[in-house]
mmCIF file of the C-alpha atoms, coordinates in Angstrom:
data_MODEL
# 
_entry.id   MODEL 
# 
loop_
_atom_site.group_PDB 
_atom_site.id 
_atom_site.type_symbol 
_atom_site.label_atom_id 
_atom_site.label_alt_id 
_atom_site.label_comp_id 
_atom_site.label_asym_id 
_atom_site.label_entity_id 
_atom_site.label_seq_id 
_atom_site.pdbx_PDB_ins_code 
_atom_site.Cartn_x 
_atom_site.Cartn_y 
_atom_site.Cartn_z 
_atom_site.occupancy 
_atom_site.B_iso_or_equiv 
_atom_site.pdbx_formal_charge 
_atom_site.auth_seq_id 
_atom_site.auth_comp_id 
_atom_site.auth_asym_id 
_atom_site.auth_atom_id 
_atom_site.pdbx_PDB_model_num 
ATOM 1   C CA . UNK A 1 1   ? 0.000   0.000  0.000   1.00 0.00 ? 1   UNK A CA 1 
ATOM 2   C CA . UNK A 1 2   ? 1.065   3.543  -0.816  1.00 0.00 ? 2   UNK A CA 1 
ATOM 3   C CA . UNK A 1 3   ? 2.294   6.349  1.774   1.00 0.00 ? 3   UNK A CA 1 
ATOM 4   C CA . UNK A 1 4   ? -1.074  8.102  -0.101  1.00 0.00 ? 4   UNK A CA 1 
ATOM 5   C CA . UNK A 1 5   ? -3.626  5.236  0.555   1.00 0.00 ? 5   UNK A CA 1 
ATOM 6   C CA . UNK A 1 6   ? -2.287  4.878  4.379   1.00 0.00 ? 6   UNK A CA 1 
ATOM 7   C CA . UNK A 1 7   ? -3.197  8.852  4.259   1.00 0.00 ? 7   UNK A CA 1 
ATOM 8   C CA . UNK A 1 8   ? -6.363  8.434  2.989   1.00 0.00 ? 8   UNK A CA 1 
ATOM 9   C CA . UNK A 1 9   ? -7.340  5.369  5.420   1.00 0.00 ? 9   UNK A CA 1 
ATOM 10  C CA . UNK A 1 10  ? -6.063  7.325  8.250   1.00 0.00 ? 10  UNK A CA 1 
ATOM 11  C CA . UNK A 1 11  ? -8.140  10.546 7.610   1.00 0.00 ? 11  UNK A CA 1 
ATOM 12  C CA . UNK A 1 12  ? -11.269 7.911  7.087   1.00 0.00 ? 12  UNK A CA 1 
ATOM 13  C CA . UNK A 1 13  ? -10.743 6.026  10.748  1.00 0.00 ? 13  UNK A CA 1 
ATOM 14  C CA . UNK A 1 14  ? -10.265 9.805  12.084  1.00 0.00 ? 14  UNK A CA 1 
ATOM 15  C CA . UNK A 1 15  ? -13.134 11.296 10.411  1.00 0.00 ? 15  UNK A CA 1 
ATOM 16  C CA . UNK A 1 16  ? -15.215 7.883  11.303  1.00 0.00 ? 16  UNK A CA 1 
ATOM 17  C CA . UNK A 1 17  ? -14.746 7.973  14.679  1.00 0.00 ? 17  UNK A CA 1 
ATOM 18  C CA . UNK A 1 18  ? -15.115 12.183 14.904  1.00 0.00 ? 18  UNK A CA 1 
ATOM 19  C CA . UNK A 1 19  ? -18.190 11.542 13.993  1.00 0.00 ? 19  UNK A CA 1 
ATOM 20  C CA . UNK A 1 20  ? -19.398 8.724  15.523  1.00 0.00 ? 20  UNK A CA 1 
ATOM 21  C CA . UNK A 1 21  ? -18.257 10.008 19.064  1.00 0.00 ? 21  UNK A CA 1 
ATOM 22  C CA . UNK A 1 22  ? -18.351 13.872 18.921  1.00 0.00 ? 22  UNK A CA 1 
ATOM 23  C CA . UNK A 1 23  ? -21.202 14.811 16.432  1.00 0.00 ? 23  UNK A CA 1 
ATOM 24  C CA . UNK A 1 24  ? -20.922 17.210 13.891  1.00 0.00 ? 24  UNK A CA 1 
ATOM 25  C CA . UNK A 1 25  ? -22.138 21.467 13.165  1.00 0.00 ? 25  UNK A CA 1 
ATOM 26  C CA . UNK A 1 26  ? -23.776 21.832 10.128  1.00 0.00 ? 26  UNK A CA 1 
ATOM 27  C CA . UNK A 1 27  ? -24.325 25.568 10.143  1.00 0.00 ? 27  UNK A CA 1 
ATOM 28  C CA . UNK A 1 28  ? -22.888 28.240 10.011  1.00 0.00 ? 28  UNK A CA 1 
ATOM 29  C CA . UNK A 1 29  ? -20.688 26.372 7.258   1.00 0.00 ? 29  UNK A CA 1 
ATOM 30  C CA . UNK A 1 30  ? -17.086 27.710 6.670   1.00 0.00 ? 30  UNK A CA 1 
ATOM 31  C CA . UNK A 1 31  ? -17.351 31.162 4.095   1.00 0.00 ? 31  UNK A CA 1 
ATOM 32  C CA . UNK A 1 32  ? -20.490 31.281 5.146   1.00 0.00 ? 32  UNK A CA 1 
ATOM 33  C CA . UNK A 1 33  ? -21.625 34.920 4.168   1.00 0.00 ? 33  UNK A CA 1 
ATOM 34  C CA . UNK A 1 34  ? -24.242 37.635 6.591   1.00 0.00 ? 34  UNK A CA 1 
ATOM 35  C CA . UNK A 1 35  ? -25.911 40.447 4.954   1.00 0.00 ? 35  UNK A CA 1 
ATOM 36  C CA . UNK A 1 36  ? -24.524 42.393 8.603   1.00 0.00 ? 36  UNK A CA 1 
ATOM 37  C CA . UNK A 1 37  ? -22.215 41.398 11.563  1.00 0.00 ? 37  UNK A CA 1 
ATOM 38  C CA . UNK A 1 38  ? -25.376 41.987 13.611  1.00 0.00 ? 38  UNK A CA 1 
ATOM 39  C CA . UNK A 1 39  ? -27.211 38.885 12.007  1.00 0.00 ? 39  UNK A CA 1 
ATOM 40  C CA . UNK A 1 40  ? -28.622 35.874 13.615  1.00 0.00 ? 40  UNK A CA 1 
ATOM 41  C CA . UNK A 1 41  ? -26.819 33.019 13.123  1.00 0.00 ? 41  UNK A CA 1 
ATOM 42  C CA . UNK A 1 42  ? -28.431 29.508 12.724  1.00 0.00 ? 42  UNK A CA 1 
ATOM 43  C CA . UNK A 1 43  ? -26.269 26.424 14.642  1.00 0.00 ? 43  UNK A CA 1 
ATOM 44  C CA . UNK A 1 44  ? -27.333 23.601 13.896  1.00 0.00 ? 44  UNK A CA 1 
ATOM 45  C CA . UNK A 1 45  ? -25.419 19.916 14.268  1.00 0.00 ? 45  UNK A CA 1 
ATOM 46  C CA . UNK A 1 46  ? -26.349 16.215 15.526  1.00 0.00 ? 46  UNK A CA 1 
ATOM 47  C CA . UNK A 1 47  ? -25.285 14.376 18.117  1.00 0.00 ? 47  UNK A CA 1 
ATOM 48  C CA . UNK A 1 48  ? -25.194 10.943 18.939  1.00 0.00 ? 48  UNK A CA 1 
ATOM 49  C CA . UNK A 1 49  ? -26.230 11.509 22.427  1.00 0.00 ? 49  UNK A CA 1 
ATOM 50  C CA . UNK A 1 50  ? -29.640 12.957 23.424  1.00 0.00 ? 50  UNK A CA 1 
ATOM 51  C CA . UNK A 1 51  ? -30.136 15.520 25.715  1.00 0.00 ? 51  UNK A CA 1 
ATOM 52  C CA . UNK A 1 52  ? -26.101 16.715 26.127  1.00 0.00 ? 52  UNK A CA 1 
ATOM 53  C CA . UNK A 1 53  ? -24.948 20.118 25.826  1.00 0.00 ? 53  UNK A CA 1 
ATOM 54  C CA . UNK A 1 54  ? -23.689 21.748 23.309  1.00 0.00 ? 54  UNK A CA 1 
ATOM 55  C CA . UNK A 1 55  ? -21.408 25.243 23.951  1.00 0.00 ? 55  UNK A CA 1 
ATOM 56  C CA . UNK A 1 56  ? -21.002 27.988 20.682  1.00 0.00 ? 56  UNK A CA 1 
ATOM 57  C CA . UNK A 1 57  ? -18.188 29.539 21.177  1.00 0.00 ? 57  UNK A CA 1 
ATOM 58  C CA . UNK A 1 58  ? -16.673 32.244 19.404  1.00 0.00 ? 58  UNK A CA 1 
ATOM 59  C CA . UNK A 1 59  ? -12.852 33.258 19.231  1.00 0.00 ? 59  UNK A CA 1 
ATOM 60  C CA . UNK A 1 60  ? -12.059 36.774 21.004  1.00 0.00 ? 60  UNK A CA 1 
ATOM 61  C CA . UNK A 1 61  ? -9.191  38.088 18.755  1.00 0.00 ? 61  UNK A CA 1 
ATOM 62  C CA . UNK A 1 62  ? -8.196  40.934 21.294  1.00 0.00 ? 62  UNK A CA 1 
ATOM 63  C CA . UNK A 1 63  ? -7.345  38.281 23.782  1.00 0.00 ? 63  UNK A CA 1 
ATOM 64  C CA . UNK A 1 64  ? -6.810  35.361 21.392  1.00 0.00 ? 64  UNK A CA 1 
ATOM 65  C CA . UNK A 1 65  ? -9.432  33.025 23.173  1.00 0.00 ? 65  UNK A CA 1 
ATOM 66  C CA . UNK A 1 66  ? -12.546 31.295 22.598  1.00 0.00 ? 66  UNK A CA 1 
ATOM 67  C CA . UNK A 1 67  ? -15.220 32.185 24.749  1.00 0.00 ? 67  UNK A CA 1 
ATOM 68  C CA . UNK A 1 68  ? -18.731 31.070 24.939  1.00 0.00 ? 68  UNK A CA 1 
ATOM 69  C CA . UNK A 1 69  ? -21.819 32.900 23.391  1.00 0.00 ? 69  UNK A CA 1 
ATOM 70  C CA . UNK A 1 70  ? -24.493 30.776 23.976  1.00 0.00 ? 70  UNK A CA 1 
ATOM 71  C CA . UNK A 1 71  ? -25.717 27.245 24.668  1.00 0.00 ? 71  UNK A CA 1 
ATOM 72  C CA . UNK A 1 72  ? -28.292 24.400 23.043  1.00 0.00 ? 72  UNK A CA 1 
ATOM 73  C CA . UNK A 1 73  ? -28.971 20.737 23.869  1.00 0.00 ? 73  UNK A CA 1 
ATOM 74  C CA . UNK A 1 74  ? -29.385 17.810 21.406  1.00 0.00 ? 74  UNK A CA 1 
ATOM 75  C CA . UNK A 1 75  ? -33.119 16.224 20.845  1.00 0.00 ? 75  UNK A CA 1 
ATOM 76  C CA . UNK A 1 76  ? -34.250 13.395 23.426  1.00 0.00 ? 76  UNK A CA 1 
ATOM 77  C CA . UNK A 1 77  ? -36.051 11.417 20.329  1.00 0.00 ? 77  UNK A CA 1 
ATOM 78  C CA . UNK A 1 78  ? -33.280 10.452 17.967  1.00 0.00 ? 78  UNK A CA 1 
ATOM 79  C CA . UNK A 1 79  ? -33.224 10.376 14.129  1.00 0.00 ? 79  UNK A CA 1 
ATOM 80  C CA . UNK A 1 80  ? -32.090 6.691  13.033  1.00 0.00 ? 80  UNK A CA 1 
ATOM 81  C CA . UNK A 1 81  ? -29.840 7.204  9.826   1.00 0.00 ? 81  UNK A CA 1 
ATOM 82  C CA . UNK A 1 82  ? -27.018 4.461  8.288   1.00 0.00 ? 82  UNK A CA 1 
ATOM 83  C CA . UNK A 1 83  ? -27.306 2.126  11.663  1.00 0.00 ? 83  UNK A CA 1 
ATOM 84  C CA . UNK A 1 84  ? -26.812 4.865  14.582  1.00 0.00 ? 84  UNK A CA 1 
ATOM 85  C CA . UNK A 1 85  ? -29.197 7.159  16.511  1.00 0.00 ? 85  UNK A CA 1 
ATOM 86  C CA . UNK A 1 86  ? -28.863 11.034 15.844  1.00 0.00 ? 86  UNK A CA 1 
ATOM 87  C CA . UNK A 1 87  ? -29.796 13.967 17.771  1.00 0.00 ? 87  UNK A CA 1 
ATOM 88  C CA . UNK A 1 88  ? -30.132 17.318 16.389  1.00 0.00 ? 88  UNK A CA 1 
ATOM 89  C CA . UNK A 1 89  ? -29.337 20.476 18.345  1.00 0.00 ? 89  UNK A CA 1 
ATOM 90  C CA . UNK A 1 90  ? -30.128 24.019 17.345  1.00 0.00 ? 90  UNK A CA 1 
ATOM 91  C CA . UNK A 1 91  ? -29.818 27.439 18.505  1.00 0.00 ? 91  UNK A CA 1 
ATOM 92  C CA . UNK A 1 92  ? -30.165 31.168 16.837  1.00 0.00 ? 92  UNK A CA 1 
ATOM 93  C CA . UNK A 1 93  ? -27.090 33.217 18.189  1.00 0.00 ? 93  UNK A CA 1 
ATOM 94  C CA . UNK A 1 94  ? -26.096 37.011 17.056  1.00 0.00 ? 94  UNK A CA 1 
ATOM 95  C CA . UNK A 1 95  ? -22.294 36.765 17.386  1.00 0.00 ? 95  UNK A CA 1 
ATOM 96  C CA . UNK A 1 96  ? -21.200 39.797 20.011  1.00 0.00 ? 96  UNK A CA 1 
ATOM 97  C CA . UNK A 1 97  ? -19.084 42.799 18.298  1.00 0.00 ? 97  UNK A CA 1 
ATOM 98  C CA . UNK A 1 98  ? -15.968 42.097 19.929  1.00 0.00 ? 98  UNK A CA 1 
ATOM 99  C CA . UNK A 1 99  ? -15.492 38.566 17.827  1.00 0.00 ? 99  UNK A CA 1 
ATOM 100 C CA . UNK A 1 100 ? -15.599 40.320 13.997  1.00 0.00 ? 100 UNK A CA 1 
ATOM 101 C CA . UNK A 1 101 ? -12.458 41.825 12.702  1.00 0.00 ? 101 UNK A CA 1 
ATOM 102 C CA . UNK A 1 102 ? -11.878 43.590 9.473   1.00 0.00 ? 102 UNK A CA 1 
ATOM 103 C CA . UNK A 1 103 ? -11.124 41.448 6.349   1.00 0.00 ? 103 UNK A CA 1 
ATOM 104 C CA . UNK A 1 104 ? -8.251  43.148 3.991   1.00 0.00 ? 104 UNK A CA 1 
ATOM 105 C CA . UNK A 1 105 ? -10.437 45.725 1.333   1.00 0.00 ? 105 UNK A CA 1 
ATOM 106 C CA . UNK A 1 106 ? -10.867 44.085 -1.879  1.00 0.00 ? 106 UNK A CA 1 
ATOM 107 C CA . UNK A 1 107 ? -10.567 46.271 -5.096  1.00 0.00 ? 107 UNK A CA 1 
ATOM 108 C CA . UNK A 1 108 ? -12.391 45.756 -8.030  1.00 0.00 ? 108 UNK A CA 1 
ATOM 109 C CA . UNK A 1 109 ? -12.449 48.328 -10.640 1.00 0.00 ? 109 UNK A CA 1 
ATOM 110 C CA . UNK A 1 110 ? -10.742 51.088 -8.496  1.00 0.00 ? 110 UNK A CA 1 
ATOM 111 C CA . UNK A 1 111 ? -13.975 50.198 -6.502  1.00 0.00 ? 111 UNK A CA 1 
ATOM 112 C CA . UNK A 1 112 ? -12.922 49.705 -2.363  1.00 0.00 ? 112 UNK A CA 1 
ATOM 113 C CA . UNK A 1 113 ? -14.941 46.502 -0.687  1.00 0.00 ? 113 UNK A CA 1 
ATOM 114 C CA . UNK A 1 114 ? -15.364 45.969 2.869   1.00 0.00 ? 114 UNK A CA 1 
ATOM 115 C CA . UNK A 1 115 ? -15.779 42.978 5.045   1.00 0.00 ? 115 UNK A CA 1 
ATOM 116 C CA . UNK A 1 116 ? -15.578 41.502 8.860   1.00 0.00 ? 116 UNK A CA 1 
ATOM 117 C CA . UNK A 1 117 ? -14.719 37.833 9.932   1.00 0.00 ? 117 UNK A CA 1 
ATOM 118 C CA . UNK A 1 118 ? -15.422 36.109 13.030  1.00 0.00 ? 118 UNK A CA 1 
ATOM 119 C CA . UNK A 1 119 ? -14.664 32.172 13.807  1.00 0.00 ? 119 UNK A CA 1 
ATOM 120 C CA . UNK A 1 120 ? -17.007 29.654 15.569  1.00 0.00 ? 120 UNK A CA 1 
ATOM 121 C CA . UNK A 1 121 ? -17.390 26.387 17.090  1.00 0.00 ? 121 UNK A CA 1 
ATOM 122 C CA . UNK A 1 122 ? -19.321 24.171 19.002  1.00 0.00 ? 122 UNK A CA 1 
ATOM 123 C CA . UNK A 1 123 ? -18.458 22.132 21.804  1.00 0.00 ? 123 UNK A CA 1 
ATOM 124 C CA . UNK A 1 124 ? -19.669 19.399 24.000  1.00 0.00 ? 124 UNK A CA 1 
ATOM 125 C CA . UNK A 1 125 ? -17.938 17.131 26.968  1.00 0.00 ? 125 UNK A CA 1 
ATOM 126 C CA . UNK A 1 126 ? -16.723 14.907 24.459  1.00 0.00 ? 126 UNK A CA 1 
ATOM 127 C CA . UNK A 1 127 ? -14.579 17.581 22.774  1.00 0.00 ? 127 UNK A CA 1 
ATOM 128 C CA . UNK A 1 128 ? -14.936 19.869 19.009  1.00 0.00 ? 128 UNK A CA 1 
ATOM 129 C CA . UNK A 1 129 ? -17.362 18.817 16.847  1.00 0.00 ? 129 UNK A CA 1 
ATOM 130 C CA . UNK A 1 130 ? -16.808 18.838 13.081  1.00 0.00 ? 130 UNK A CA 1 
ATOM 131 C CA . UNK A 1 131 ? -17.717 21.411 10.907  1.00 0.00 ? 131 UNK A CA 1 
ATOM 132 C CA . UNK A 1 132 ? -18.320 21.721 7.091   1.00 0.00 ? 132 UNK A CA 1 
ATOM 133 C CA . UNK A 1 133 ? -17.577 23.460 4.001   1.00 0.00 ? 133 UNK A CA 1 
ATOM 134 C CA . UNK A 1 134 ? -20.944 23.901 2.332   1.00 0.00 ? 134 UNK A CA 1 
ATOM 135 C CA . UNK A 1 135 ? -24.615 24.636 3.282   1.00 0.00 ? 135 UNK A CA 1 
ATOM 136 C CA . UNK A 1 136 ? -25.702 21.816 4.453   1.00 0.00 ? 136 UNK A CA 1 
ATOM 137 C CA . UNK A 1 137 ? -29.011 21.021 1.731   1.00 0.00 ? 137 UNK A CA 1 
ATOM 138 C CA . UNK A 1 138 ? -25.998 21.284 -0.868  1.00 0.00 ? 138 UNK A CA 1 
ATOM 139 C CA . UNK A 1 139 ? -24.375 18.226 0.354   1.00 0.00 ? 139 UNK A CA 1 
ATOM 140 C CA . UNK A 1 140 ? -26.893 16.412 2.847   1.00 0.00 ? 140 UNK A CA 1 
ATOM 141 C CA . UNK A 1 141 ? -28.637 13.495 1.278   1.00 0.00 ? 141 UNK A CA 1 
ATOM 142 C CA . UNK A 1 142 ? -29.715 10.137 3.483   1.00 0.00 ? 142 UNK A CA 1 
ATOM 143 C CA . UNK A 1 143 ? -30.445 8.132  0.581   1.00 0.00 ? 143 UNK A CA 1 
ATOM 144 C CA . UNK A 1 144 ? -27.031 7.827  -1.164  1.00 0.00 ? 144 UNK A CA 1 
ATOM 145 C CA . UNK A 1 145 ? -24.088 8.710  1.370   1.00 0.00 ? 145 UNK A CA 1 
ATOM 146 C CA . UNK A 1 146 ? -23.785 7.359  5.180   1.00 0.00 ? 146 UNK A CA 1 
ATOM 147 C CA . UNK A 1 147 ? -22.827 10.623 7.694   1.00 0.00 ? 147 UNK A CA 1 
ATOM 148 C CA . UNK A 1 148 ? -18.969 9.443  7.534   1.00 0.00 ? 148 UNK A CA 1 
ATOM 149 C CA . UNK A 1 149 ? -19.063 9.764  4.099   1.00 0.00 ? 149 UNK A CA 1 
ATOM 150 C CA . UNK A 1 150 ? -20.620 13.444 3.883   1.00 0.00 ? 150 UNK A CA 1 
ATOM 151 C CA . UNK A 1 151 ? -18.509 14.691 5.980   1.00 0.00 ? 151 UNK A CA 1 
ATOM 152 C CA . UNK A 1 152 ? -15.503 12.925 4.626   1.00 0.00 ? 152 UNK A CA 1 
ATOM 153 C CA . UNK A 1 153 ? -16.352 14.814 1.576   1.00 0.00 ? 153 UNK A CA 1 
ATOM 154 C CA . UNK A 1 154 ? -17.421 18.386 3.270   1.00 0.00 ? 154 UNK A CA 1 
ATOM 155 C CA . UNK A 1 155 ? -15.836 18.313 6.654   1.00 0.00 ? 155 UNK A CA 1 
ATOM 156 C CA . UNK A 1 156 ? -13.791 21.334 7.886   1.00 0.00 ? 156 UNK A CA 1 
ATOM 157 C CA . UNK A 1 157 ? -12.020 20.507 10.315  1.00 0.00 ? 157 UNK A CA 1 
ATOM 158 C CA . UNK A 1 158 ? -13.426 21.924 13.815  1.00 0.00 ? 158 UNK A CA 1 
ATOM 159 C CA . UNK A 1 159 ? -14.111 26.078 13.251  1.00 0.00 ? 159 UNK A CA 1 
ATOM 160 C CA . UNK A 1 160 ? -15.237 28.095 10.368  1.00 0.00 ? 160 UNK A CA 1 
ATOM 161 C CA . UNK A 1 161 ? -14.980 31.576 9.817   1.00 0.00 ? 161 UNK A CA 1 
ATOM 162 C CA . UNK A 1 162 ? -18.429 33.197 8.633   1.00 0.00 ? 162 UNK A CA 1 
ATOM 163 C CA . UNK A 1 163 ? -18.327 36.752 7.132   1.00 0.00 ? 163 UNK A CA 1 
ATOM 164 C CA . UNK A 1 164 ? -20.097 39.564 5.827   1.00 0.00 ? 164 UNK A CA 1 
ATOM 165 C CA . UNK A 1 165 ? -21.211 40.502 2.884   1.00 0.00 ? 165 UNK A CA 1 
ATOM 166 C CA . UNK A 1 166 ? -18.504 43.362 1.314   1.00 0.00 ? 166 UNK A CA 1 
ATOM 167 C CA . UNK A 1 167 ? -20.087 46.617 1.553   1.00 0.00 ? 167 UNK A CA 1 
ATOM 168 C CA . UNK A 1 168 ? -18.866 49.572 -0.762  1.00 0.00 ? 168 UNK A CA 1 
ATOM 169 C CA . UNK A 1 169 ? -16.399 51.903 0.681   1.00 0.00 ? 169 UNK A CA 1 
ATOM 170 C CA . UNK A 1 170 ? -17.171 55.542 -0.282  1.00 0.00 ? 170 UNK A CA 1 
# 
């Protein structure tokens, strides 16, 4: 067997058992773009556990820390998908000022574009969950792929960074 294939079997046993013991966020999705900084944001995830906590954080970039902004807790009545019970979790949560920071302008036809940045996470006792790349009705479909191998596909590690849209500098 390749160096490569050992790679790739690795990342699948990681990403397999991520998933299968931690859970997963499913929105906000990394690049995931608000019309303002002041914008609800919809977490969303599952769980294999019912009823366990979940912690949002966001990261504080004055004090380069991650600090909690609010709180959910996964379903009691699980979802049965590819063999395993799943509980979904949810909350709507308007990330505080102090987590955006200013994106570098972009300039497009000597025009000036703004944006802000902050990075999320969820938590629970069991450690990070994973996070994705995409919305989650772009790449979530029971019938053909098993959780593992969604987010094998779309995973993103264990933050993502959502931002505004770029608003026209004067």
């Amino acid at each position: 067997m390749t160096m490569q294939k050992h790679k790739q079997l690795a990342c699948l046993l990681v990403l397999g058992w991520a998933i299968t013991t931690v859970g997963c966020m499913a929105s906000p999705y990394h690049g995931e773009r608000l019309e303002h900084k002041r914008d609800i944001v919809q977490f969303f995830g599952f769980l294999q556990t019912g009823r366990e906590v979940v912690e949002i954080q966001a990261f504080n970039p004055q004090n380069k820390a991650w600090e909690t902004i609010g709180w959910s807790r996964s379903e009691e009545k699980p979802r049965k998908w590819s063999g395993h019970h799943w509980y979904a979790w949810y909350a709507e949560i308007q990330v505080p000022e102090r987590f955006w920071q200013p994106e570098p302008p972009q300039y497009v036809r000597e025009r000036v574009y703004y944006s802000e940045s902050a990075r999320v996470r969820a938590k629970t006792d069991q450690g990070l969950t994973l996070t994705v790349d995409k919305e989650f009705t772009e790449w979530f479909d029971v019938y053909t792929q098993t959780p593992q191998e969604m987010l094998i596909e779309h995973h993103h590690g264990t933050e993502v960074t959502i931002y505004t849209k770029p608003l026209l500098i004067p």
